[in-house]
N, C-alpha and C positions, 0 to 999 in steps of 0.2 A: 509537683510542688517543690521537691528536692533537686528536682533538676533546674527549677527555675532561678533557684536561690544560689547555686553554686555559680551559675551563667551572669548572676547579677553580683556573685563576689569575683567571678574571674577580671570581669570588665576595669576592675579597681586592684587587683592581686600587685602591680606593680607600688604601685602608691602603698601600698598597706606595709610591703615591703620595707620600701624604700624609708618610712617613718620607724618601721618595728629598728631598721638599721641605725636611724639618729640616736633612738629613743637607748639603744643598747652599748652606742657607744658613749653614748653620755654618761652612762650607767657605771661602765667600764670607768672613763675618767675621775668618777665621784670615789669608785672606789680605790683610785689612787691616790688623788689627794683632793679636799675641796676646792681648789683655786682651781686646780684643772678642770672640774668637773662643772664649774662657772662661765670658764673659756668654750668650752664646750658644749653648753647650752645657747651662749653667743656665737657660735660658728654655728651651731643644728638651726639657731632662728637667721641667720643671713642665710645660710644655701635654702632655707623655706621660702623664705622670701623669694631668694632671687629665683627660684623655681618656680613660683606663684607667679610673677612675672611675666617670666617666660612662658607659662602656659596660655598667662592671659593677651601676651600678644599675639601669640598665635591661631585666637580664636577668632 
């Protein structure tokens, strides 16, 4: 059951990543100043996007 569950977090490991990385650099920016950390929420939702995108044309 343990095994299964790791198998079905490996599948996604990249993606989980890749958000924990938006989500901390945004974090980062807030904690330098609000406005950054505004820009930075606006840049983490275009590369989401444009990533969603791009996954979705290439299904």
């Amino acid at each position: 059951m343990i095994s299964k569950f790791f198998k079905s977090i490996w599948q996604y490991f990249d993606i989980i990543c890749f958000l924990a990385a938006i989500a901390f650099a945004v974090w980062g920016c807030f904690l330098l100043s609000f406005v950054a950390g505004i820009f930075a929420i606006a840049a983490g939702l275009l590369l989401l996007g444009w990533l969603s995108e791009k996954i979705a044309s290439s299904l």
